[in-house]
C-alpha positions, 0 to 999 in steps of 0.5 A: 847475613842473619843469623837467628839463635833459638834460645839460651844465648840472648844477647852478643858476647864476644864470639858473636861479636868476632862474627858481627865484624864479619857481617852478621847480624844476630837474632836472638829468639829467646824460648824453648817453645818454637811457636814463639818464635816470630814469624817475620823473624823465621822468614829473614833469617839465613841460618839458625842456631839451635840450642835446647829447642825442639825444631819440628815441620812448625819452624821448618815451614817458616823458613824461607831463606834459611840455608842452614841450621845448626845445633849448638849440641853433639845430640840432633835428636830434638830436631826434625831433620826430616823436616828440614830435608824435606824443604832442602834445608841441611841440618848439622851437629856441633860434634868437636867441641866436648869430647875430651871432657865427656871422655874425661867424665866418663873415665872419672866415672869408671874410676870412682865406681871401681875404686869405690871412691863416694861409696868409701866416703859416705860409709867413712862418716859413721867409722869409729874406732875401726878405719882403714879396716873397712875394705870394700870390693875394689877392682885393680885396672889392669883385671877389669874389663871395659866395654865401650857402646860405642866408639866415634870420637868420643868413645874412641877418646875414652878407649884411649884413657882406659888402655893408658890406666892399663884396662882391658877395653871391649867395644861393640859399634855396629857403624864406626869403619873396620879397623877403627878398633886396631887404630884404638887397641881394643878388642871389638865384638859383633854381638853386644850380647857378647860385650855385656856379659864379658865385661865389669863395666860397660859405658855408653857412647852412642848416639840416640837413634831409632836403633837405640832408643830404649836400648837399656831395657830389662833385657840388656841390663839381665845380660850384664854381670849382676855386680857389674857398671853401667856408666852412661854420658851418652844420651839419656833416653838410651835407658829405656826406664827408670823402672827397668833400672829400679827393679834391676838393682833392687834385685842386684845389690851389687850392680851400680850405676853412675849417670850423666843423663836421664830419660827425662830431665829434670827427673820426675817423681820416681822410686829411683830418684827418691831412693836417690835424693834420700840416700836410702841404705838399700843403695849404698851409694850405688848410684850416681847421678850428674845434671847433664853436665858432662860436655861443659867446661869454660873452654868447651863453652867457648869452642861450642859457640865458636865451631857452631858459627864456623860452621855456618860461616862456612856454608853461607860464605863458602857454601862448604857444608859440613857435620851434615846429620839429615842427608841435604847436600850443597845445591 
């Protein structure tokens, strides 16, 4: 079995190595750029593993034993399922593997905007003789209300930390099954409207799709409250721009943002990053940003190299296909 690996993994650890014992053989692409990729090496491989590439019909085409491809991500979005479909290739995700620690980024991320916490540590630096008289607006759990965009496996994971801190959560998904919502405790709505003016914070947790692509516009963000939270570890082209999120909290001074993605990554020149990077004083430390690092862990770095072999151990050994995201089924 020959298993090609399209780039950021370049050489065998020892996941890989567990694999290799039982008939693997790797291929180790090393690009970002699909036109790199050896032609010769496309047409051996069996499957395909599938990191920060951007898959279109260009490798699609020149798969010509490939029974599976596989990404190393949550997130399929980069690649064209489509494509693959079209030549009967099916095209999982890696969706086991982080949810706890995006849940947990996610959480810290509530907690540290409604507590205040980076905001009270950068004012405390220039605090002289007063101290602990500098109180900020601070919302106590048990009056603040989440509202969760969102609740899969991790949405659902998230719920179940912000119910055992003692927050009132609120979910909107249009997909999950009826009753997911009685299993996790929370109060479900059917209009998203009726989610972003209810609640003091609302956190993403949806896949990106056509249906949410640019779902964080001008108009979402004027149905929020004016001081309220928008939390996102979900997929950063879900904000629309970062013009919309420019002119909204310049216009809210007491709306905050904390964010682990970005449209685009690493961010270009924007008002928004350089207000960011400079610390300027009309953001007061309202805005938080993290490099797309809410999935990682050691132990998630692991379980991801781990599951995404698993899973196409299972489909060339076993033909059991499983986590399949564009529809092909077992021929």
């Amino acid at each position: 079995m020959i298993i090609g690996i399209t780039d950021r993994i370049t050489s065998l650890g020892p996941i890989e190595q567990e694999f290799e014992e039982n008939g693997m053989t790797f291929r180790f692409f090393n690009s970002l750029n699909e036109y790199d990729f050896n032609e010769q090496d496309l047409a051996e491989v069996d499957a395909l593993l599938v990191w920060h590439a951007k898959l279109t019909d260009c490798t699609a085409s020149r798969l010509r034993k490939c029974r599976i491809v596989v990404r190393y991500g949550v997130g399929y979005d980069q690649v064209d399922g489509d494509a693959l479909a079209r030549r009967g290739i099916p095209f999982a995700n890696n969706p086991s593997y982080c949810t706890e620690e995006v849940a947990d980024s996610a959480v810290a991320m509530i907690l540290s905007m409604t507590r205040n916490i980076g905001r009270h540590d950068a004012l405390a630096r220039s605090y002289g003789k007063t101290w602990q008289e500098n109180s900020l607006r601070s919302l106590r759990s048990r009056a603040c209300k989440v509202g969760l965009v969102g609740i899969g496996r991790i949405g659902a994971a998230t719920a179940l930390r912000l119910r055992a801190l003692g927050f009132q959560v609120m979910a909107y998904d249009p997909v999950v099954p009826a009753g997911t919502e009685k299993v996790l405790g929370v109060q479900r709505v059917s209009q998203l409207d009726e989610l972003l003016s209810a609640c003091d914070v609302v956190s993403l947790h949806c896949p990106l799709t056509p249906e949410t692509t640019g779902l964080i516009d001008q108009r979402f963000l004027a149905a929020m409250r004016s001081d309220g939270i928008l939390v996102n570890t979900a997929r950063g082209k879900i904000l629309r721009s970062l013009d919309d999120l420019y002119e909204h909290m310049q216009a809210n001074p007491y709306f905050r943002a904390s964010l682990d993605v970005l449209p685009q990554e690493p961010p270009s020149d924007h008002p928004l990053i350089a207000a960011w990077r400079e610390r300027a004083p009309w953001l007061h430390e309202r805005l938080v940003i993290n490099p797309h690092n809410a999935y990682h862990s050691d132990a998630a770095y692991v379980d991801m190299r781990r599951d995404a072999l698993g899973t196409v151990w299972l489909a060339l050994q076993h033909q059991r296909l499983q986590n399949i995201v564009n529809g092909v089924k077992a021929g």
